[in-house]
LUMNULUM-930597 format. One record per residue (C-alpha): residue in three letters; residue number from 1; y, x, z. Coordinates in Angstrom, 3 decimals, always signed. Example, Ala and Ser with C-alpha at 12.3 -4.5 7.8 and 13.67 -1.06 7.14 Angstrom:
BEGIN
SITE  vexlum  zaro        yy        xx        zz
SITE     ALA     1    -4.500   +12.300    +7.800
SITE     SER     2    -1.060   +13.670    +7.140
END
This chain:
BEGIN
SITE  vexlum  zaro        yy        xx        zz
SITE     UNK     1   -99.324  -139.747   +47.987
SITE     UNK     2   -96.349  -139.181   +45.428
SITE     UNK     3   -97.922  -141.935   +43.294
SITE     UNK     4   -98.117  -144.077   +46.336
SITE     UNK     5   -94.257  -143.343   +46.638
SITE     UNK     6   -92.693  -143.620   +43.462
SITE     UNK     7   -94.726  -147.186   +42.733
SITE     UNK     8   -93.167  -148.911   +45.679
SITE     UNK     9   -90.481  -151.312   +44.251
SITE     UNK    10   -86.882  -149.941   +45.321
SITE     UNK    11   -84.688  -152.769   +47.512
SITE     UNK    12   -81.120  -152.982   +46.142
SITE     UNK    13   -78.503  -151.976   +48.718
SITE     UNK    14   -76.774  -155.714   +49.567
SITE     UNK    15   -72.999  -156.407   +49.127
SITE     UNK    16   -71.223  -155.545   +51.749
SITE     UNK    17   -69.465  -158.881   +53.446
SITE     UNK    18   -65.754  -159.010   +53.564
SITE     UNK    19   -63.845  -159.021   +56.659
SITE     UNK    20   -61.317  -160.307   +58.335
SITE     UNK    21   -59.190  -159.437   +61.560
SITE     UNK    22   -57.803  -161.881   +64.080
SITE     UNK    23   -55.535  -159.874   +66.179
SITE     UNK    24   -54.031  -162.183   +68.850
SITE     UNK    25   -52.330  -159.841   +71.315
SITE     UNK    26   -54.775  -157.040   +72.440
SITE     UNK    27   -57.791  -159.091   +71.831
SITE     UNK    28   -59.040  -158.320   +68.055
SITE     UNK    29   -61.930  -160.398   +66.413
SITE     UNK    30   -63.666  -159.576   +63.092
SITE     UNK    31   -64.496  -162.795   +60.869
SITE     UNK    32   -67.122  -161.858   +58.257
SITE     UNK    33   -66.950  -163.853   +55.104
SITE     UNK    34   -70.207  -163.558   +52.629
SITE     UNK    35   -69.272  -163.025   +48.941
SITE     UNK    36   -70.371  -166.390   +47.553
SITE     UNK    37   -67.793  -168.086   +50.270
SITE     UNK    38   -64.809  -166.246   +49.677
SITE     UNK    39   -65.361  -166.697   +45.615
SITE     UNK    40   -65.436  -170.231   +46.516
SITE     UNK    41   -62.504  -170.119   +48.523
SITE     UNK    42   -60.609  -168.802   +45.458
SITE     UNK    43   -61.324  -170.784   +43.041
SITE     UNK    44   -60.677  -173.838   +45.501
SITE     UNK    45   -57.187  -171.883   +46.050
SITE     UNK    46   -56.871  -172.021   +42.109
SITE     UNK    47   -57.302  -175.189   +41.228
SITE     UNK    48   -54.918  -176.194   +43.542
SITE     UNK    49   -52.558  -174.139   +42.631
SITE     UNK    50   -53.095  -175.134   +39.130
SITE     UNK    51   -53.041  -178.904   +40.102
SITE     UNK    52   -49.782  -178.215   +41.707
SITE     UNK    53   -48.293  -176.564   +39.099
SITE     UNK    54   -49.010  -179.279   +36.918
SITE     UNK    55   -48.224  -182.093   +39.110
SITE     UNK    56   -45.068  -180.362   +39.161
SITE     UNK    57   -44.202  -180.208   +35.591
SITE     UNK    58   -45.526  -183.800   +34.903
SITE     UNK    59   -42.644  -184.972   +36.940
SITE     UNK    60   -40.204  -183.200   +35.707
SITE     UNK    61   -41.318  -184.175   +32.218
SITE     UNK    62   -41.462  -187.393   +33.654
SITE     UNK    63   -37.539  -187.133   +34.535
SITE     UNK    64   -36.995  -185.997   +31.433
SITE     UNK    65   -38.296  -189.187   +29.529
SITE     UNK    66   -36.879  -191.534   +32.114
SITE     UNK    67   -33.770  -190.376   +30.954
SITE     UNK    68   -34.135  -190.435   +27.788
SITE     UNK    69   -35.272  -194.473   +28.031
SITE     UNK    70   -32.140  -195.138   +30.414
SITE     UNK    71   -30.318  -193.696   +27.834
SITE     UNK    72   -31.485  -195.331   +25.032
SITE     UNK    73   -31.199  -198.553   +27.102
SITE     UNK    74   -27.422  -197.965   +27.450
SITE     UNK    75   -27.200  -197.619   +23.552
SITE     UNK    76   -28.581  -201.211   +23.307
SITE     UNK    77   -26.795  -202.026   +25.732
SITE     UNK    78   -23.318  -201.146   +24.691
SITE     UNK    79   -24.229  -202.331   +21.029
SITE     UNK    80   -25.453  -205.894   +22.783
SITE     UNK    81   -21.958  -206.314   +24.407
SITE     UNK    82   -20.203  -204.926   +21.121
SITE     UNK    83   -22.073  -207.838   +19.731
SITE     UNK    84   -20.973  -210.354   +22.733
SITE     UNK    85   -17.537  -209.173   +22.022
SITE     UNK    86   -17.588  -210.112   +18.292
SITE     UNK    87   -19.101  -213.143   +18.779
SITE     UNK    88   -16.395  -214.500   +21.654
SITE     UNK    89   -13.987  -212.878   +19.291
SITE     UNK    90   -15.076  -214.969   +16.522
SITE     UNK    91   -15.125  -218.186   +18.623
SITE     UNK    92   -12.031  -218.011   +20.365
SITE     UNK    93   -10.523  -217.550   +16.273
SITE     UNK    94   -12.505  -221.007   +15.335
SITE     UNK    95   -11.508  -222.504   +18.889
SITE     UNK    96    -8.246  -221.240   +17.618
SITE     UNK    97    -8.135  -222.937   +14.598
SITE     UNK    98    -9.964  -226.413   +15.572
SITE     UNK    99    -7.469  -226.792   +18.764
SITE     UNK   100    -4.797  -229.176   +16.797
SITE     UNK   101    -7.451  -231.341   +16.162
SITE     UNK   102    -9.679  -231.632   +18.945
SITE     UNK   103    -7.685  -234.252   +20.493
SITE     UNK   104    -7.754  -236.340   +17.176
SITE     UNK   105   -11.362  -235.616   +17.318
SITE     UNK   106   -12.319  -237.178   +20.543
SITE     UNK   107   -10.221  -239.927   +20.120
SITE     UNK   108   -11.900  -241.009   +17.004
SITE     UNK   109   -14.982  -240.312   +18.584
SITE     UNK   110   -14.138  -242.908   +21.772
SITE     UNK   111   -12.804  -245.119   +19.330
SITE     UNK   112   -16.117  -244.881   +17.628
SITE     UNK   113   -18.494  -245.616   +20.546
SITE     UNK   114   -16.509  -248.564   +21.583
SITE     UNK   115   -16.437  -250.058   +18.034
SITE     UNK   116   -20.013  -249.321   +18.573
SITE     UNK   117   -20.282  -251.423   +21.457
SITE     UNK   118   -18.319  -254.297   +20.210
SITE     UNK   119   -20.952  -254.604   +17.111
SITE     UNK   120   -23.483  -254.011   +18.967
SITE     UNK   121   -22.150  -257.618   +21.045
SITE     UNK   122   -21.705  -258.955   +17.843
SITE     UNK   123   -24.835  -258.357   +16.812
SITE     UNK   124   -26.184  -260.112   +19.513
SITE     UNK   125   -24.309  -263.091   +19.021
SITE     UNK   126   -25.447  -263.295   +15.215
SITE     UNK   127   -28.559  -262.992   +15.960
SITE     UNK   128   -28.586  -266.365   +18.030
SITE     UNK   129   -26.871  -267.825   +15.508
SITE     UNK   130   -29.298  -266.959   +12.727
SITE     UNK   131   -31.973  -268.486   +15.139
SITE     UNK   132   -30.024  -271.403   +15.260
SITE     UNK   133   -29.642  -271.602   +11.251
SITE     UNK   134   -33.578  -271.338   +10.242
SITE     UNK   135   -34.617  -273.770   +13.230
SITE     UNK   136   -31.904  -276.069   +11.173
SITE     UNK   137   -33.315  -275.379    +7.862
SITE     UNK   138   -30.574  -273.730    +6.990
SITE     UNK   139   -30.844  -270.575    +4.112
SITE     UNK   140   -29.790  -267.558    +6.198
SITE     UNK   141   -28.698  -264.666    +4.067
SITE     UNK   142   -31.548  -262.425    +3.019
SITE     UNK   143   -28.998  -259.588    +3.118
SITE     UNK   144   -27.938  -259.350    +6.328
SITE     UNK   145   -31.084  -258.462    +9.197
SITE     UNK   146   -29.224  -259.567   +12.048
SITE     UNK   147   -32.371  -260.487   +14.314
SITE     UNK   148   -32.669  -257.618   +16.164
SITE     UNK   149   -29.196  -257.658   +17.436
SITE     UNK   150   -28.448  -254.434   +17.054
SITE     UNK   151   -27.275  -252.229   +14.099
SITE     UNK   152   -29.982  -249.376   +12.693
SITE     UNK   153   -27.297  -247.317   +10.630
SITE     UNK   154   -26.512  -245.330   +13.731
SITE     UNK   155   -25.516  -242.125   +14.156
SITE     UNK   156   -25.819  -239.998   +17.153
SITE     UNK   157   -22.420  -239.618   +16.961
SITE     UNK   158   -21.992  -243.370   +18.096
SITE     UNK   159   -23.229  -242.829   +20.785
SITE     UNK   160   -21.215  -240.119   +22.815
SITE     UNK   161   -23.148  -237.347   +21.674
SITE     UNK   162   -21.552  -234.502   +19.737
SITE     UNK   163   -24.814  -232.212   +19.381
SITE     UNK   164   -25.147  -232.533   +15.611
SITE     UNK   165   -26.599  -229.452   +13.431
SITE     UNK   166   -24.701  -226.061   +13.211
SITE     UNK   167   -24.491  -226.840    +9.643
SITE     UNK   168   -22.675  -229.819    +9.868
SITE     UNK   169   -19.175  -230.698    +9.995
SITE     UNK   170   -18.574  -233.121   +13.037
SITE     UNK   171   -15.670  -233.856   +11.536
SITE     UNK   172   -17.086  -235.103    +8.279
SITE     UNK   173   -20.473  -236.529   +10.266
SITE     UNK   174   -17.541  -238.676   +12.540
SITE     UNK   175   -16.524  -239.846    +8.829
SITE     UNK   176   -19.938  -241.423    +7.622
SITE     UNK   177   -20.287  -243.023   +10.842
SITE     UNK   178   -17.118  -244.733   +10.746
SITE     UNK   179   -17.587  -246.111    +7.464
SITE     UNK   180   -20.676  -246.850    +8.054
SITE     UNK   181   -19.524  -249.570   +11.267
SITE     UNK   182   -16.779  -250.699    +8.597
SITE     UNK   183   -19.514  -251.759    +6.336
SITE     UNK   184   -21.605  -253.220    +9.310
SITE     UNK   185   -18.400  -255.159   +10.606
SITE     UNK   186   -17.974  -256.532    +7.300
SITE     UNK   187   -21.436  -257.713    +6.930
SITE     UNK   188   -21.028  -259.413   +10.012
SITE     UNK   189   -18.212  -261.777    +9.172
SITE     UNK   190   -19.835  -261.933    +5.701
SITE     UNK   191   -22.973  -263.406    +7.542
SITE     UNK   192   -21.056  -265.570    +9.671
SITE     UNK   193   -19.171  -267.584    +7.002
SITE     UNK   194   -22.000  -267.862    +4.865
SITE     UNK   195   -24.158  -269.779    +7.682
SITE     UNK   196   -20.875  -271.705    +8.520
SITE     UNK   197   -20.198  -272.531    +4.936
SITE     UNK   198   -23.976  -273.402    +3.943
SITE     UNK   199   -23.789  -275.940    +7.123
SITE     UNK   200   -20.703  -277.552    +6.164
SITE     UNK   201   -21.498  -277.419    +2.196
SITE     UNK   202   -24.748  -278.991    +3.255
SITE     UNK   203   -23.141  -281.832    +6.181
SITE     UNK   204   -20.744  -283.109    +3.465
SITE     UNK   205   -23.491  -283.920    +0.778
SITE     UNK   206   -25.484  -285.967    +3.414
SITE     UNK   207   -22.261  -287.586    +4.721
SITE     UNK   208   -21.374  -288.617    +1.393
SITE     UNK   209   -24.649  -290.239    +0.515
SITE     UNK   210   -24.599  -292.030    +4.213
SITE     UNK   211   -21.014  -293.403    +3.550
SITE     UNK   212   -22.374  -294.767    +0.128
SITE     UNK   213   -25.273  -296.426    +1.956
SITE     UNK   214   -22.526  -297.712    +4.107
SITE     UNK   215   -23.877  -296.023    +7.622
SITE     UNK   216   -22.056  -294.436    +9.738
SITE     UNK   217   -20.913  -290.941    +9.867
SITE     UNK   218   -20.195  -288.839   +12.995
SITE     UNK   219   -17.526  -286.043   +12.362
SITE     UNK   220   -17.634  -282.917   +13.711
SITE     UNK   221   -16.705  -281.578   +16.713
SITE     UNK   222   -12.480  -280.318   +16.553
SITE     UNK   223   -12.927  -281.671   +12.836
SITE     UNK   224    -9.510  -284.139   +12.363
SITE     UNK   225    -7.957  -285.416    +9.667
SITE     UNK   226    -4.605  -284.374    +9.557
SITE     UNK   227    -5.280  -280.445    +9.364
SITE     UNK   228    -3.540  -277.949    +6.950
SITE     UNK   229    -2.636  -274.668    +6.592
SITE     UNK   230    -2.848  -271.569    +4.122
SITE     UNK   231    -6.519  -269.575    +3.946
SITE     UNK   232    -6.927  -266.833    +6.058
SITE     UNK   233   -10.011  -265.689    +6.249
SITE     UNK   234   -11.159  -263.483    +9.509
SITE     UNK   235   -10.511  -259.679    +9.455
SITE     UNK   236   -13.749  -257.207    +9.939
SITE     UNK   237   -12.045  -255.935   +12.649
SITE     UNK   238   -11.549  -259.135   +14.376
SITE     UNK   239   -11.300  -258.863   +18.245
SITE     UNK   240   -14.106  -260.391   +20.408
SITE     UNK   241   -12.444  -263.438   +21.054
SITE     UNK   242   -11.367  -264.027   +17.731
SITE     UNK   243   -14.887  -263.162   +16.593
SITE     UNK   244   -16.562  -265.537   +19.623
SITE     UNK   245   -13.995  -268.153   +18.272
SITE     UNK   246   -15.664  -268.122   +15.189
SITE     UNK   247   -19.301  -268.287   +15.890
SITE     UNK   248   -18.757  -271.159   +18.070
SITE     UNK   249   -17.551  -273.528   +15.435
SITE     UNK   250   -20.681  -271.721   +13.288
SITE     UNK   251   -22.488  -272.897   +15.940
SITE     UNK   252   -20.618  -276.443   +15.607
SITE     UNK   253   -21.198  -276.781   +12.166
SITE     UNK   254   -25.338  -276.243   +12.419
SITE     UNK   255   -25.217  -278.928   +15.189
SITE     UNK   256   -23.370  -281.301   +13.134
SITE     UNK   257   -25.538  -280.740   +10.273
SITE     UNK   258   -28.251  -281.311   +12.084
SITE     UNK   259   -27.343  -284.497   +13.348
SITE     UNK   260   -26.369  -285.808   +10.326
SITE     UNK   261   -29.766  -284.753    +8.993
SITE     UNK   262   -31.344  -286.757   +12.018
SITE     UNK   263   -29.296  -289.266   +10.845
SITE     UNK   264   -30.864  -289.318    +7.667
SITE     UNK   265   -34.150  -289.007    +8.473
SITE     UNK   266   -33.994  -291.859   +10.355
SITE     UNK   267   -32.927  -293.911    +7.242
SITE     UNK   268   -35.671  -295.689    +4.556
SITE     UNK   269   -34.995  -293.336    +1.950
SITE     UNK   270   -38.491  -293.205    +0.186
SITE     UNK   271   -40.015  -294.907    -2.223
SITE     UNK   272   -42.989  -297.317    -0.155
SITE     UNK   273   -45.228  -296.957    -3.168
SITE     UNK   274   -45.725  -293.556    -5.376
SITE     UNK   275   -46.372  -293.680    -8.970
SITE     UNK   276   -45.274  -297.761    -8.795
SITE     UNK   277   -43.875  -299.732   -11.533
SITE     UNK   278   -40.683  -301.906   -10.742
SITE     UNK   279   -40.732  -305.033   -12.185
SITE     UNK   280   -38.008  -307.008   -10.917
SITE     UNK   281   -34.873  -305.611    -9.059
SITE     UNK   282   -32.207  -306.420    -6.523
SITE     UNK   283   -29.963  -309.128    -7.998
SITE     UNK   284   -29.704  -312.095    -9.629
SITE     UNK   285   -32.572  -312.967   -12.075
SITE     UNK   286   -34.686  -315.683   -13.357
SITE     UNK   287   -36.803  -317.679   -11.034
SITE     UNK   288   -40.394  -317.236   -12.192
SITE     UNK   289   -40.846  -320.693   -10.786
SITE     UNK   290   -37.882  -322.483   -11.113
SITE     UNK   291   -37.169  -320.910   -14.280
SITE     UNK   292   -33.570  -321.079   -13.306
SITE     UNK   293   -30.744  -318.234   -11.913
SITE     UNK   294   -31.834  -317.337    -8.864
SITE     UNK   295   -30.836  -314.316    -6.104
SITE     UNK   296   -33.853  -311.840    -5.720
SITE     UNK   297   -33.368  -309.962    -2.487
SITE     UNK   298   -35.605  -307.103    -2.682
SITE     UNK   299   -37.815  -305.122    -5.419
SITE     UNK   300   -41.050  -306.223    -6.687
SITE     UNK   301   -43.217  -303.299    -7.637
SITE     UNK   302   -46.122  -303.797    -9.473
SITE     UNK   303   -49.827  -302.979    -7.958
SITE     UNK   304   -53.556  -303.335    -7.981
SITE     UNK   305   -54.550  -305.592    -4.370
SITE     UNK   306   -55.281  -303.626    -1.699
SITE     UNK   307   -53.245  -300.316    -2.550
SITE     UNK   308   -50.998  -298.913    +0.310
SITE     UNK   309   -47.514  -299.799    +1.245
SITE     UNK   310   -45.892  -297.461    +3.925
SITE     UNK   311   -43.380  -297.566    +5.981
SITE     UNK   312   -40.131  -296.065    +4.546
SITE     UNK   313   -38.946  -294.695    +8.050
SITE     UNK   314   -39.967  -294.338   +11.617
SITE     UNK   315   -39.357  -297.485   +13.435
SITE     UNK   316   -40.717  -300.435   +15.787
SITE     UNK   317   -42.637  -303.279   +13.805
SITE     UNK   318   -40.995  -306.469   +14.881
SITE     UNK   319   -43.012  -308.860   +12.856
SITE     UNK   320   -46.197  -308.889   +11.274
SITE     UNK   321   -47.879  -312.266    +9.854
SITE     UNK   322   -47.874  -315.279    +7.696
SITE     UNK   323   -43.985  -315.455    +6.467
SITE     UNK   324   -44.052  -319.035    +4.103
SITE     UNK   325   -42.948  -317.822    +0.510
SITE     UNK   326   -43.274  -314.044    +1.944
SITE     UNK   327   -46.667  -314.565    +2.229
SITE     UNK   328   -48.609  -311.897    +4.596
SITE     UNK   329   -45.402  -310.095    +5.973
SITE     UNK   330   -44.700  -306.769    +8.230
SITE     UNK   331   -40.854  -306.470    +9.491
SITE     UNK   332   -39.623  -302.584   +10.884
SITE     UNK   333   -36.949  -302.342   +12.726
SITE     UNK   334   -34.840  -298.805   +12.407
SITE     UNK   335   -32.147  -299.343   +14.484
SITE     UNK   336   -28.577  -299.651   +13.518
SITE     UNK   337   -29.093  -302.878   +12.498
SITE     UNK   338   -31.262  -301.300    +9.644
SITE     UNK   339   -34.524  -303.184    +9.166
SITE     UNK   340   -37.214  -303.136    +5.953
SITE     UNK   341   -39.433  -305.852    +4.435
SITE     UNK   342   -42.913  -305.448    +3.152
SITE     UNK   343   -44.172  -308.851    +1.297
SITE     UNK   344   -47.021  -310.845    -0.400
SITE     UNK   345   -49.458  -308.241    +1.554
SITE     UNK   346   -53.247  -308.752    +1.026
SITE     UNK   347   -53.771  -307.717    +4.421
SITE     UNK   348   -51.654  -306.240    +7.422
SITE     UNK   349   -52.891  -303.093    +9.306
SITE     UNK   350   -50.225  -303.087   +12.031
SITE     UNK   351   -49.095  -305.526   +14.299
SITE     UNK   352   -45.716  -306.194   +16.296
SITE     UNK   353   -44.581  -304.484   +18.865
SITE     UNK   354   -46.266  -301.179   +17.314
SITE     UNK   355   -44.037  -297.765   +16.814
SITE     UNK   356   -44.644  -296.326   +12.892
SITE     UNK   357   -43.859  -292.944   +11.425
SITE     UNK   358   -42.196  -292.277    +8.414
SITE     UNK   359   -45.537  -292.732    +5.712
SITE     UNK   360   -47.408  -294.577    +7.882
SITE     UNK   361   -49.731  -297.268    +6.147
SITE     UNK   362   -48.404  -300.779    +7.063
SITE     UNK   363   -50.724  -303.167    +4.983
SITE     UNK   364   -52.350  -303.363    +1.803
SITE     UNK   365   -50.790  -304.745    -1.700
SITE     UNK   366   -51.810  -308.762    -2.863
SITE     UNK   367   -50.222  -311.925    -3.890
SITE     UNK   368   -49.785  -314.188    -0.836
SITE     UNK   369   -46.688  -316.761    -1.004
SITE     UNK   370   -44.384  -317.216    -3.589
SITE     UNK   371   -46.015  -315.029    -6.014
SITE     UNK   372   -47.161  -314.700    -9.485
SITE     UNK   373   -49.648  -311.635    -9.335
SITE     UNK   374   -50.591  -308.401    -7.457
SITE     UNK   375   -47.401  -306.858    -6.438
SITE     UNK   376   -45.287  -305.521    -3.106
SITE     UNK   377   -41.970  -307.383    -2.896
SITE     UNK   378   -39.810  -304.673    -0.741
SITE     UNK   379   -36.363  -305.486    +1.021
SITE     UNK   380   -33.846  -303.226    +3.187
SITE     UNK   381   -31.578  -305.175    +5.299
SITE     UNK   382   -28.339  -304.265    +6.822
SITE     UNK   383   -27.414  -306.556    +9.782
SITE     UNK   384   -29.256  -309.194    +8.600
SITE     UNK   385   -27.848  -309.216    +4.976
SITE     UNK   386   -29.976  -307.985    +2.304
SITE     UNK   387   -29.277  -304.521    +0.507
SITE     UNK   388   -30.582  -303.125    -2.607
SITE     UNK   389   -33.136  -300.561    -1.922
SITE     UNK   390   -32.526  -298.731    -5.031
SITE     UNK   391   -29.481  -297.391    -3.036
SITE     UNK   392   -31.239  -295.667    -0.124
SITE     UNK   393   -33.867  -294.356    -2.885
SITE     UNK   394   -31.546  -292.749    -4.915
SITE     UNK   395   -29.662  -291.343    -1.814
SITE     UNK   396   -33.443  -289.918    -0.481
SITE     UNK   397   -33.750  -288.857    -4.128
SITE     UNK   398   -30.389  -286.624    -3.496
SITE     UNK   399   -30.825  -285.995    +0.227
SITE     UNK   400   -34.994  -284.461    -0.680
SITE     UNK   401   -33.505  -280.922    -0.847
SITE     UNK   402   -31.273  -280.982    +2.377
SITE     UNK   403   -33.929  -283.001    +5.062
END
């Protein structure tokens, strides 16, 4: 029976529950709380009073380093306008200092950007003018790149605008530029009297070789006689109607040259036979017949039958057959009263009424008529009265460079 008792296990005495009272006026009531829910309830209360806690010093910590960046912002901020300050301070010195001559400044630069403008018209005007000059045959200056019409030495300056590097002096940048258009201006009139003096250089050799051939020469447009004067030659700085003045009679002289080199070309100034022997000339000689003084109107050049004989000049053919002591004949008319003779052909290729070019074939070479071998008997006529040829050869001979 005692064994019995003291082997039965022992039950622990539990924890007694905690209580609380709710007294609401004279009606009481008892709240029991087991242990495990009131530890809970604790450490719950802890931790938030630990979270608060630290909430609480994070944002005053917080405070603490927003100030500390507002204040450090007001440093830079204060050094930034300390800076500003300086800097204004330092312009309104250099403003200061560059006042006298801003208005010099901007006048020189208005100044430039209308000189700028004028070239620029110039330019244009040059450029038709060179046009005109090559489609001449005229040597336009290698120099001077006027085609384009406008000038590539140009500064932004030139142009209104003012924005040039920190580094560099506008001043001294205005400078180049304006020397720069004073070279350009000079190059123009440069090119200008060049093209007007190659024209008229040129115009005076052909019109001296068409008044020896005794033709006609037409003068140039304003060009009289009784003129005079001392040389003055045109400024760089010429004004536009000055300058318009004198491309026009540029312009004048390349259309006179080129009529007088129509002119020209219109004349029988080649040979009718290359690599030809002459073996009797213009003038008076011995009749190889007659054997007696006799007037030979033309030139005989000597040639195998059937070689070429062209025509010296463009023209009409106005005859073309059996000619007595011309033998087979062809006759071209050049107007102006200008006519050529091609003799003793073997045969005739053309036939009247026909238009020729200047090197056209107009027969073949024989001895038909009065003749004593193989040979073409040439003749240039002026109205009707015969010419010697040798003087329109020797003037194509001096004219070959200019046509």
């Amino acid at each position: 029976m005692a064994t019995a008792t003291a082997s039965r296990p022992r039950t622990q005495p539990r924890k007694p529950a905690f209580r609380i009272y709710i007294v609401r006026q004279r009606a009481i009531r008892e709240v029991h709380l087991r242990p495990w829910l009131a530890v809970t309830v604790a450490v719950l209360g802890g931790l938030f009073f630990v979270s608060y806690f630290a909430a609480t010093g994070y944002l005053v910590f917080r405070d603490d380093l927003l100030a500390a960046s507002f204040a450090r912002q007001a440093r830079q901020r204060v050094a930034y306008e300390d800076r500003i300050a300086s800097l204004r301070a330092d312009i309104d010195r250099l403003s200061g200092r560059q006042l006298l001559n801003q208005e010099e400044f901007e006048e020189r630069l208005e100044d430039v950007a209308s000189r700028q403008a004028l070239l620029d018209q110039r330019q244009k005007s040059l450029a038709d003018l060179g046009r005109a000059a090559r489609s001449a045959g005229l040597v336009v200056p290698d120099n001077a790149a006027f085609e384009d019409g406008a000038s590539e030495d140009v500064d932004d300056l030139t142009t209104g605008s003012i924005d040039a590097p920190a580094d560099r002096d506008p001043g001294l940048a205005l400078a180049v530029v304006e020397t720069s258009l004073d070279d350009l201006a000079e190059n123009q009139v440069a090119f200008l009297e060049e093209v007007a003096s190659d024209a008229a250089e040129r115009s005076g050799r052909i019109a001296t070789v068409l008044e020896e051939v005794g033709r006609n020469v037409p003068k140039a447009k304003g060009n009289e006689d009784a003129m005079g004067g001392p040389f003055i030659p045109m400024p760089s700085d010429a004004d536009p109607e000055t300058f318009r003045d004198g491309v026009e009679l540029a312009t004048a002289q390349i259309e006179h040259f080129e009529t007088l080199k129509e002119t020209a070309s219109g004349l029988p100034l080649m040979t009718p036979m290359s690599r030809a022997s002459i073996t009797s000339r213009f003038g008076m000689r011995t009749d190889p017949f007659r054997r007696r003084p006799a007037m030979h109107s033309g030139i005989d050049f000597r040639a195998p039958s059937g070689e070429p004989a062209k025509a010296t000049a463009p023209g009409k053919v106005i005859s073309a057959g059996y000619n007595r002591g011309y033998g087979y004949m062809v006759e071209i008319d050049h107007g102006g009263g200008l006519t050529t003779r091609f003799a003793h052909l073997s045969k005739i290729v053309t036939k009247k009424g026909q238009s020729v070019a200047k090197g056209d074939i107009i027969g073949r070479t024989g001895s038909t008529g009065r003749s004593t071998g193989p040979h073409l008997h040439y003749e240039i006529r002026v109205n009707g009265r015969a010419t010697d040829p040798m003087i329109f050869i020797r003037a194509g001979e001096q004219l070959s460079p200019l046509l």
